[in-house]
N, C-alpha and C positions, 0 to 999 in steps of 0.2 A: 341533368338530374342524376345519370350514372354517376357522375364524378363526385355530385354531393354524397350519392348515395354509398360511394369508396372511399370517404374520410374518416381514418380513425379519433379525426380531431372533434367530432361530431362525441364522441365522449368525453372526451374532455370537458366539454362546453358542457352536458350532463350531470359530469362527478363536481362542476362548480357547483350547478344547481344542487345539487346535494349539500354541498358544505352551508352554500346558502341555508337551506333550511334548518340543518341543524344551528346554524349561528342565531338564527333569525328566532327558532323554539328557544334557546341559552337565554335572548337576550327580551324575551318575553318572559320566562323564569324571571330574569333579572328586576324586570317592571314589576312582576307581582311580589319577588321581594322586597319593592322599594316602597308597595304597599303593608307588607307586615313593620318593618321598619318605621312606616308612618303612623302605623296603630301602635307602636312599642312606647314612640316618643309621646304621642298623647295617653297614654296610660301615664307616664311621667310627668306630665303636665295639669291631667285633670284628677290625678291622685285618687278619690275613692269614687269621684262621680262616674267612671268606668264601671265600676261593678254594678252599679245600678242600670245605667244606660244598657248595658249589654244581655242584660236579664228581661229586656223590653220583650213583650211577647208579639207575636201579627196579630194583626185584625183581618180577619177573613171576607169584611167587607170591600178594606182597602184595598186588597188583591183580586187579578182573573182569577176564576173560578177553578183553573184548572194548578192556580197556585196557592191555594188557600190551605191553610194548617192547623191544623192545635184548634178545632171548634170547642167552644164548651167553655172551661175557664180560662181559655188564653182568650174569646169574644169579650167575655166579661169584665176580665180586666183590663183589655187592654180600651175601652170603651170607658173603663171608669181613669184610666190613666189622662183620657181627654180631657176629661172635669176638673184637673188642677188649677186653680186661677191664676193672674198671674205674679200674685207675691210670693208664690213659692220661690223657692230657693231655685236656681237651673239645672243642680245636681236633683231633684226633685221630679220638677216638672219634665223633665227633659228623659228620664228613664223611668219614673214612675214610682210611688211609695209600694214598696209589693204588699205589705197589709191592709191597707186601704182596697187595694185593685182586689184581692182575697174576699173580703167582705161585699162589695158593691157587687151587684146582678148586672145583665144587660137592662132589663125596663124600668129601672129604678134609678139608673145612669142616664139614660138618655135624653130626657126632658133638662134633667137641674142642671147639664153646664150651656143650654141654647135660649136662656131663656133673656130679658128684651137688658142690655146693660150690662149684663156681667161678662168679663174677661176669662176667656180660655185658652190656654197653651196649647197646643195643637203637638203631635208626636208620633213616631212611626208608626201606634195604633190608632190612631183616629181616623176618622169614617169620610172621605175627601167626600161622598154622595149627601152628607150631613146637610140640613136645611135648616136657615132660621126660621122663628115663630111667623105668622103673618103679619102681625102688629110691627115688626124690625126686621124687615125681611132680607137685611142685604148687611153680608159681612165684610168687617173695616178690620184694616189690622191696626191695631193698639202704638202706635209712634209716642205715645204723650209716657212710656214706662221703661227702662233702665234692662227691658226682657227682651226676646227676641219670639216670633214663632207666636205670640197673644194677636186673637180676635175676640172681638163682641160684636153680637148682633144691632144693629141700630135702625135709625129711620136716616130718611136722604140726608135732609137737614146737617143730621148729626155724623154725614161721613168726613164732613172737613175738620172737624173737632177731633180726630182720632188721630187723622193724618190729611194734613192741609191738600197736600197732591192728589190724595183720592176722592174729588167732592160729586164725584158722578154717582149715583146708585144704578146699577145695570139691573135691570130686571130678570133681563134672561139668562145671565152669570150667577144671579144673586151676591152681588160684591158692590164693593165701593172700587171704583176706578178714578184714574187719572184719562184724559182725553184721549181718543182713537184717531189720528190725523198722521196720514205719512208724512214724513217730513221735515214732523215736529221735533225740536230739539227740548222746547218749555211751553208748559200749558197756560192755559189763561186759566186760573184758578174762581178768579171773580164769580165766573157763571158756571151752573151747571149742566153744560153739553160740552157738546165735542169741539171746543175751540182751542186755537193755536194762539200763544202771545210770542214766540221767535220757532224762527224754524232753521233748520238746519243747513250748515253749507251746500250752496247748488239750488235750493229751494226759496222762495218770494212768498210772504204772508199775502193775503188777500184781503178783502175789506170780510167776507162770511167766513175768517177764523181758520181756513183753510190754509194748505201750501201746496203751491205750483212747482214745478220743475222750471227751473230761473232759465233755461237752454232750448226749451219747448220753444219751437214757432213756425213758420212758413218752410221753411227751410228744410223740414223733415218731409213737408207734404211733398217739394220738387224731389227731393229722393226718393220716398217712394214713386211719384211718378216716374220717373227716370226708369227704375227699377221693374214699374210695369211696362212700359214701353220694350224694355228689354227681352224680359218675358213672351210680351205677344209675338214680337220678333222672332223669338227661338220656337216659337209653338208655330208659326205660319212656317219656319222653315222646315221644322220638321216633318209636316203634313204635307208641304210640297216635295220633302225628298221621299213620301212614302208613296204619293199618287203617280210621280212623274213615269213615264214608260220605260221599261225596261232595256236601254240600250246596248246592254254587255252583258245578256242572260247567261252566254255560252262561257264567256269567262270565268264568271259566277261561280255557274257550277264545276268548272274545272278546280277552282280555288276550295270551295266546300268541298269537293274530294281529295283535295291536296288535304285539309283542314281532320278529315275523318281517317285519314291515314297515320294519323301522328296520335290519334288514340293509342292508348294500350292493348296490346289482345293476347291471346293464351296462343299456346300451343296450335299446329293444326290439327283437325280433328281428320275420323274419318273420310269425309269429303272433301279432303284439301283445303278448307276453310277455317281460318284464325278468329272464331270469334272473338264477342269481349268477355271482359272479365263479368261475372257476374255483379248484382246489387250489391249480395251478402255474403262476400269476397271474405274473409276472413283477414285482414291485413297484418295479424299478429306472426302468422303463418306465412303465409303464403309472400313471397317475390313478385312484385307486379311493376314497382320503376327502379329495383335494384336493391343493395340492405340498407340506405339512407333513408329510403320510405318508411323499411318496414321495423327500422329501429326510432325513427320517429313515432310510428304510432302508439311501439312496444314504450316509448315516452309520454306518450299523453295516457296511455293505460296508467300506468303505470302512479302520474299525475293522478289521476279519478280516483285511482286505489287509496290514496295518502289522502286525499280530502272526503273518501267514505270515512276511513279512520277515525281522523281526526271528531267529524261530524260522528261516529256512533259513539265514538270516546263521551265527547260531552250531553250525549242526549241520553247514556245511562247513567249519569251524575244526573243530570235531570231527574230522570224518572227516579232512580233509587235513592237517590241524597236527597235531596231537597229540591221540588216544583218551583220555588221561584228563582232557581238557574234558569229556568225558560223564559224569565219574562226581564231578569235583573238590568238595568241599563239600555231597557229600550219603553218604557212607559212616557208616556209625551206630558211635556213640562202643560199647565194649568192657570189658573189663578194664584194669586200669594199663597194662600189658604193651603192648594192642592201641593203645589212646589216646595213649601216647607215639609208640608206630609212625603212628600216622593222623594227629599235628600236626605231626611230621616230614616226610611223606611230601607233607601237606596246605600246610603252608608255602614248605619248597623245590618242589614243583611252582607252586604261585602265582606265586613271583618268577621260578620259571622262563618262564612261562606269562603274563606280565604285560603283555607286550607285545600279546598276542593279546586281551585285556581290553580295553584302549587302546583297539585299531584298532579294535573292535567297537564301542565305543564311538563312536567316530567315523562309521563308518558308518554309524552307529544313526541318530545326531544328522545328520549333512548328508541322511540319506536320507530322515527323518521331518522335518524342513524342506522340501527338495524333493516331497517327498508333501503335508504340510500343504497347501502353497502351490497348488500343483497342483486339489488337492480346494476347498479357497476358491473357486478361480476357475472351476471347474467345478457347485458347489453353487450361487453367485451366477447363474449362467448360466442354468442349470436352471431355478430361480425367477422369470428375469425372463421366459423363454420358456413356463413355464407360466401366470403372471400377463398377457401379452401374450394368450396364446391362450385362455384364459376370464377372462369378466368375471362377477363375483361381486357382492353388492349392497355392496359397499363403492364399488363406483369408480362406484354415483349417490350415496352417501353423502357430505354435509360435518358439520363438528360447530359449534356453535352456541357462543362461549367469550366469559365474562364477562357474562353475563345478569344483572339485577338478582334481590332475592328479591320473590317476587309472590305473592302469596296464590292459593290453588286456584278460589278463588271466582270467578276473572275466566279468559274465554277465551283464555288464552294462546298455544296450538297456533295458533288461528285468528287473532290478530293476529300474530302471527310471521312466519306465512306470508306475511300482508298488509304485512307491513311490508320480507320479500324481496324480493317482487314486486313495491314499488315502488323498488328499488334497479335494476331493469331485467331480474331476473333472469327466464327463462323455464320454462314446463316441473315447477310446483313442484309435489310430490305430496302432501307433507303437513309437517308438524314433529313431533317424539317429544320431550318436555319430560323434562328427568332431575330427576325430585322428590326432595325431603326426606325420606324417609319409612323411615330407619334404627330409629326409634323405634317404629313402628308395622308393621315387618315383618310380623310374624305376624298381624295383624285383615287385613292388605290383601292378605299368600298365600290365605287362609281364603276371602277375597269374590274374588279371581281363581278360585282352583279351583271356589268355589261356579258361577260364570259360565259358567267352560268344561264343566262336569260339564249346567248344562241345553243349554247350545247343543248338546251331545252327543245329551242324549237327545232335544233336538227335532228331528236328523236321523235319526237311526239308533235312536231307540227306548229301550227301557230293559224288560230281564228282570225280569219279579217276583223280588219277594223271598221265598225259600225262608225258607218256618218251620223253626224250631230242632228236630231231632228227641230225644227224652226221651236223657240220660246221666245214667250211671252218677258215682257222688260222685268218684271218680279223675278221670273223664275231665272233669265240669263243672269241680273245682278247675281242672284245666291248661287251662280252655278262657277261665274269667274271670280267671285269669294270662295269658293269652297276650294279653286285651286291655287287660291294664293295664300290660302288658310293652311293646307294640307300637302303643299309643295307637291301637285299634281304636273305632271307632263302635258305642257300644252298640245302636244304634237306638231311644232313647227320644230325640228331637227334640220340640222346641217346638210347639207353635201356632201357626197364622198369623197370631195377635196376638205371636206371640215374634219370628216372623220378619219383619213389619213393624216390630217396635223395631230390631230389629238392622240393617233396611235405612237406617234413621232414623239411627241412631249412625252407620254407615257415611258416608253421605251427608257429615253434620257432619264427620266425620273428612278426607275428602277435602278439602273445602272451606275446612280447616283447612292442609294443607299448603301451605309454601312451594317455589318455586322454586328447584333448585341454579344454579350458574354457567353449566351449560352444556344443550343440548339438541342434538336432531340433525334434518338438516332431509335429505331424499327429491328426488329429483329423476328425470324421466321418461329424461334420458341423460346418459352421462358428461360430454357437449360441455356441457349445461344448469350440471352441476354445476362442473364448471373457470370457466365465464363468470362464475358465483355469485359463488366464492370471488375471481375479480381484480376486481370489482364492488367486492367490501366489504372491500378489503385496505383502506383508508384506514381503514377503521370504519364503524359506523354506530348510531345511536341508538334507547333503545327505552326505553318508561317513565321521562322523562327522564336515562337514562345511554348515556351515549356510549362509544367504545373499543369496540365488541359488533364482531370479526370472525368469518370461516369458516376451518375447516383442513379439509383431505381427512385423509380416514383408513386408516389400513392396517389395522385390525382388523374382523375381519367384527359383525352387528350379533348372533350368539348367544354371542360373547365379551361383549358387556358384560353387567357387572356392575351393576345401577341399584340396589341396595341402599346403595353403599357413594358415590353422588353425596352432596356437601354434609357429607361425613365423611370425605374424602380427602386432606387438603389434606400438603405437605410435610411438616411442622413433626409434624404427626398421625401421617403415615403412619413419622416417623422415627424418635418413642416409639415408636410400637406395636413397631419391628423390634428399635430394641432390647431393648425387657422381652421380646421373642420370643427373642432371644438367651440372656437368664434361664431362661426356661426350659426351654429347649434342654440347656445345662449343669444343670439340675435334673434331666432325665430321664437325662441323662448319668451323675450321680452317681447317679441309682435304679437304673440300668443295672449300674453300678460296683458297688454295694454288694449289690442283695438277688443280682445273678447271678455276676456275674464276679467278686468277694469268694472266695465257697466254692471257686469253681474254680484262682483263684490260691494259697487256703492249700493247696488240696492238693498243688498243682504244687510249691509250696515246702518243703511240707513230708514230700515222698515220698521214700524211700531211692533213690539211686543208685547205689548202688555197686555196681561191675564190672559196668555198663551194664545193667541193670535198666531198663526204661521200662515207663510207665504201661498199663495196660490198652488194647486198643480204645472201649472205655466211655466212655474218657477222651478219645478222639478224636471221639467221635457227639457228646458233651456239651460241648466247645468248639463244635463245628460250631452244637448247636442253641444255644448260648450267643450266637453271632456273629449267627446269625440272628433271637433274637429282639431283639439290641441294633438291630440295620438295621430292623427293625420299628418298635420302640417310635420311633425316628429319623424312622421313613418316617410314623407318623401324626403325630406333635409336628410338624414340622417344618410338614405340610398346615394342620395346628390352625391355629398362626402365619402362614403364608403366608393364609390366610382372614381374622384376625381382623386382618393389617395393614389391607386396606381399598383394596384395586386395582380403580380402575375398568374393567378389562379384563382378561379369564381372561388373557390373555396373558403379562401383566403378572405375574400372579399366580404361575403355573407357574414362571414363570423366574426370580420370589423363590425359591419351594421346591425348583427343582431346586440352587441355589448354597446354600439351607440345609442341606437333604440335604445334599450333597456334605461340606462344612465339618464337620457333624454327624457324620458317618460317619467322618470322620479322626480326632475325636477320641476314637472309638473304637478304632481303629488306634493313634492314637499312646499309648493308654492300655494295650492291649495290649503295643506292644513295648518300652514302660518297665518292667511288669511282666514280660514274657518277659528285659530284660537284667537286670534284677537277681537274677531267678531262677536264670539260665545263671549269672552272676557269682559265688552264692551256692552253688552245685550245685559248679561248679567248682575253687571254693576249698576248698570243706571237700572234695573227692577231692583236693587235692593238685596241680591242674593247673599249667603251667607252660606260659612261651611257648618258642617256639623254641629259645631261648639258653639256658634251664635257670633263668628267672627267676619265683619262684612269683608266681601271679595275683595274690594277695592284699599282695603287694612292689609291685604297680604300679599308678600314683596316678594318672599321666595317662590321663584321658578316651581320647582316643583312642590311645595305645600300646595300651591294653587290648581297647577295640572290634577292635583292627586285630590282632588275636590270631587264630590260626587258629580255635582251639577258641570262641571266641563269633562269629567269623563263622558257622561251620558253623550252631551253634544259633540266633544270628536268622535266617539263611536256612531251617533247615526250619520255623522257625516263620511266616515270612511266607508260605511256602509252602500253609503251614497253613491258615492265615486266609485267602486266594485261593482253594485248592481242595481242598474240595467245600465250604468253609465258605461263600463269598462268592460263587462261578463258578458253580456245580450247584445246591445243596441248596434257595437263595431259588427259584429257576426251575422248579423241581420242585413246592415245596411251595405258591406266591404260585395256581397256578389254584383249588386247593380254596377255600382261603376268600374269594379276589375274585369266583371267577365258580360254580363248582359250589354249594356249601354255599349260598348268598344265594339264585341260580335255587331249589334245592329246596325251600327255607325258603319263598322265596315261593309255591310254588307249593302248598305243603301251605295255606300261610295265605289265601290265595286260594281255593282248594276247598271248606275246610272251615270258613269265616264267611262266612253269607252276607249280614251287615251291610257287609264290603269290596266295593263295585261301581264302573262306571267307571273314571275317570282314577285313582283308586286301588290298582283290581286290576290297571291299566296299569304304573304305577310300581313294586310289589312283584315283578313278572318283566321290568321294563327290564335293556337292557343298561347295562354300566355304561362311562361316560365314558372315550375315551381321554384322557392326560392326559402331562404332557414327564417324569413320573417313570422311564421310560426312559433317559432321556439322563445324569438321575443314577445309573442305576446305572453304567451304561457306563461316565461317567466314574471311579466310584469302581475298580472295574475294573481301567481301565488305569491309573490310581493305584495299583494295588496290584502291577500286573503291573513297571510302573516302578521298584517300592521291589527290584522282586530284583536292577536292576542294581548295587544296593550291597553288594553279597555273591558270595560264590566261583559261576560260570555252571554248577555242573552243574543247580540246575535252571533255569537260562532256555531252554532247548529243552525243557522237562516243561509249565512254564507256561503259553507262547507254543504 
């Protein structure tokens, strides 16, 4: 943690995030210009029926309450704008004759355009709560006329005459529909219920009009069986490791005070006693795991600060400008009827309302510049004045670059040494050689833990080892499972003739390694270690090679990584990223296929009509879908950040926090490819149409279509979606169980109850686990995500922010 907490490159990774947002606010400016742009071109196109339409006034019914405007004569007219029928011209009907709207009341309006047969255009001031007569009580939209947006009230009978596909009369909708059947690709128009005449790929018609799932059978039932099986298995195991008797209590608790040492604690006080830090610890302030903590938090401050901002920026546009900023682009789609009224209502407020986009955007952008820049030079600050004010063992630290390779067998440490100290240098405390020994990992973890595990017990002793006491045939299966699960020590160990071979192979093995390029050399003070390094700026020679300098380092010495010396070089490190990148998109497509597949056919393939939406079910299981994609992301990504081969954790982290981050978009961006073609596909087969009366499925251009009210609406609640509780809540809720609860209990059961686990062993199975910069990538992901809402209608960017 110190060494993260000593990187100046930890700003770095900050002033991107900066640049990020300001590019991210530009390129949301940019969207809503491509919105005025779009309104320039239809003024060009619809010639004077723009002045009319634009002049449309609200109807205070059509809106919450808390967005309602202009009562009195903007009710009344826009009430009598309803009652257009439908041979009006479209520049007419569609904005309203304002003379007409002038003259007509609300209660002298209301009756004559609902009554049983006549055609009414419906427009962003009509009333979506509107009821037909009793006598025709179910509204049909008008298919048989050249208009768009025309209903009449009718009887059942008379809904298939209007439009062949809506022959249902819904009672509780008050509409004419088309059939309610998942599945359905084409209704059976014949009758009037809910029947299917073809259903969609994956799906089997039935003889009761219905569709199956063509893939439904047996076959699901042995999986879930399987699945329970599985379950009761892990639940009987688990209850057996909580009952069983405590074999290794004493080790236990050795381990838990190993575990409670490695907390943080202050100062000592009066009584010789380091407490902890307090609850209400101030983290902004105060030093508690070095300036990496405390410039992270002064980072999520910081964060909270930009997204109060933002959120106060738009909620007094809200209150002061115009109330339907709070609701614009999150009202949920309806019946035909309702749907025509809400991309009416949703389009001329937009362009009404566009200017106010703009300036938010503007504001957004100079003010998240101005804050970036601010926060830079205040985090830079911060760092130098905590680095001035403790000295850490980096600053007696030099590093030791371009060393020959040298055999193990010859004392290198100590000629090294001998060979600074005759460059002039003072003060030397030792060298730390970075070996070869990638290859031999594991023999030379083995003989370090073996090492440290006696020097242990030759201070402090060693608990005997408790005998096994007699189990039960359940309970030994789970118990000789749990140590071939968990590479536990059986306790049948060699001979001291085994263990003399093995110190013999050892020996050889060391003796065998080579020297990497670099080493790092100790000095008793900082002044020792600067004089060092302008000593041997020219170079200096060692086993006849020359060119051998000193660098100072900014990584503390429990960042390095010594496995990965002498298997780091460029060239190395820059395959490894790429095939890392391979398999990033590999886990990307396991993501895509075994999870988010099943979720997308459904989404595609569920009925909509007269606004039907999916279950809640369907909301928990995107959420748990998004979170196990950031998962499977969050461990790939660590995988690769490890196996490139960073000589310093530091190094490391800040590979996998820009993996992460990268990874996780293209999650995102796989997401809202699938969300737009879904919306695209939803909306076409309802029949949708933009503003103008032009159907979806008539419009070719990319973004005329994007820039449609009705698929703005929908990728807005979908990224919504995806941000919260999918991405903002649910990982932050669920990420303590399995990092830190679940792993403590496990150890702690496994620790109790083998008393083969002793020492630095039963130490490590209840350690805490590493802070690490995975943090920073969520954050960023985050406000990645919280940025994509600037490209869509603001009702919710005060929800989000």
């Amino acid at each position: 943690m110190v060494g993260l907490c000593s990187r100046p490159s930890l700003l770095a990774n900050e002033a991107l995030l900066a640049a990020l947002l300001v590019v991210s606010a530009f390129g949301g400016a940019s969207a809503a210009g491509g919105f005025g742009s779009f309104r320039r071109a239809v003024r060009l196109r619809a010639g004077d029926a723009d002045s009319n339409s634009n002049a449309l006034a609200l109807n205070t019914d059509s809106l919450p309450e808390q967005a309602s405007v202009g009562k009195g004569n903007a009710t009344s007219m826009s009430l009598a704008a309803a009652s257009i029928v439908a041979a009006k011209p479209i520049r007419i009907a569609r904005g309203g004759d304002m003379t007409h709207r002038r003259r007509r009341s609300t209660k002298s309006t209301l009756p004559s355009h609902l009554h049983c047969g006549a055609t009414a255009k419906v427009n962003s001031g009509s009333n979506k709560d509107d009821k037909c007569p009793d006598e025709c009580p179910f509204f049909a939209q008008d298919r048989t006329d050249k208009d768009f947006c025309t209903f009449s009230c009718v009887k059942e009978p008379a809904c298939a005459s209007m439009y062949p596909t809506t022959q249902i009369g819904d009672k509780e909708l008050g509409v004419c529909r088309s059939c309610i059947v998942d599945g359905c690709k084409e209704c059976d128009t014949s009758v009037m219920e809910d029947k299917c005449k073809t259903c969609q790929a994956g799906y089997v018609l039935t003889g009761d009009g219905m569709c199956h799932f063509k893939y439904a059978g047996d076959w699901m039932y042995y999986v879930a069986g399987v699945f329970a099986v599985l379950g009761v298995i892990v639940v009987i195991w688990v209850l057996d490791m909580i009952i069983r008797p405590a074999n290794n209590a004493e080790v236990l608790d050795q381990a838990l005070e190993a575990r409670e040492k490695q907390k943080f604690r202050m100062k000592k006080d009066a009584t010789g006693v380091r407490p902890l830090f307090p609850m209400f610890t101030n983290l902004l302030r105060t030093q508690v795991a070095g300036p990496g903590m405390q410039l992270h938090f002064n980072f999520q401050f910081a964060l909270i600060f930009w997204a109060a901002f933002v959120a106060l920026v738009w909620i007094c546009f809200a209150q002061f400008i115009d109330p339907a900023l709070w609701v614009l682009g999150t009202r949920r789609f309806g019946t035909a009827r309702e749907n025509c009224i809400l991309v009416a209502w949703g389009y001329e407020t937009q362009q009404r309302l566009m200017w106010t986009k703009v300036l938010f955007l503007y504001i957004t952008y100079i003010g998240s510049f101005l804050m970036c820049m601010a926060y830079g030079v205040y985090q830079l600050r911060a760092f130098q004045d905590a680095d001035y004010q403790h000295k850490t063992m980096k600053d007696f630290a030099a590093m030791i670059v371009g060393l020959p390779s040298v055999e193990g067998s010859k004392n290198v440490e100590g000629d090294l040494k001998a060979r600074i100290e005759d460059l002039g240098a003072q003060s030397v405390v030792g060298v730390s050689v970075a070996w070869d020994y990638q290859e031999h990992e594991e023999s030379i973890k083995q003989a370090l833990d073996a090492d440290l595990e006696a020097r242990m017990i030759a201070v402090a002793g060693s608990p005997e080892r408790a005998p096994l006491p007699e189990m039960n045939p359940v309970r030994k299966s789970f118990y000789t499972l749990e140590q071939m699960v968990f590479g536990l020590d059986s306790g049948n160990g060699g001979g001291s003739d085994e263990i003399d071979s093995k110190e013999e192979e050892l020996r050889e093995l060391l003796n065998g390694l080579r020297t990497s390029q670099r080493a790092f050399v100790v000095f008793e003070t900082q002044e020792a270690r600067d004089q060092a390094v302008e000593l041997a700026a020219g170079g200096f020679e060692y086993e006849h090679q020359g060119g051998i300098v000193l660098w100072t380092l900014d990584a503390e010495p429990d960042t390095v990584q010594w496995v990965n010396y002498g298997h780091a070089t460029a060239a190395e490190k820059t395959l490894k990223l790429l095939a890392g990148f391979g398999f990033i998109i590999l886990a990307c497509l396991f993501w895509a296929v075994i999870f988010y597949a099943p979720y997308a056919y459904y989404v595609m393939t569920f009925n909509y009509e007269n606004g039907r939406q999916p279950g809640p079910m369907l909301s928990i299981s995107f959420s748990m879908i998004v979170v196990v994609g950031n998962a499977i992301m969050y461990e790939v990504c660590a995988q690769v950040s490890d196996w490139v081969g960073f000589r310093f954790k530091d190094n490391r982290e800040a590979c996998y926090m820009i993996l992460y981050t990268v990874a996780c978009m293209f999650n995102v961006l796989l997401d809202f490819v699938t969300t737009y073609f879904t919306a695209e596909k939803v909306m076409e087969g309802l029949g949708f149409r933009n503003y103008f009366g032009v159907p979806l499925k008539d419009i070719t251009e990319f973004t005329t279509k994007f820039e449609t009210y009705g698929m703005q609406r929908s990728l807005a609640e979908n990224t919504y979606a995806y941000a919260f509780p999918s991405t903002y809540l649910i990982p932050f809720l669920i990420e303590p169980m399995p990092t830190i609860v679940l792993p403590l209990m496990l150890g702690k059961w496994i620790v109790r109850n083998h008393p083969e686990v002793m020492g630095r062993d039963a130490e490590e199975w209840v350690a805490m686990v590493p802070m690490e910069m995975g943090r920073y990538a969520d954050i960023l992901l985050n406000t990645i995500l919280g940025i994509l809402i600037f490209y869509f209608p603001g009702g919710y960017t005060w929800m989000l922010f």
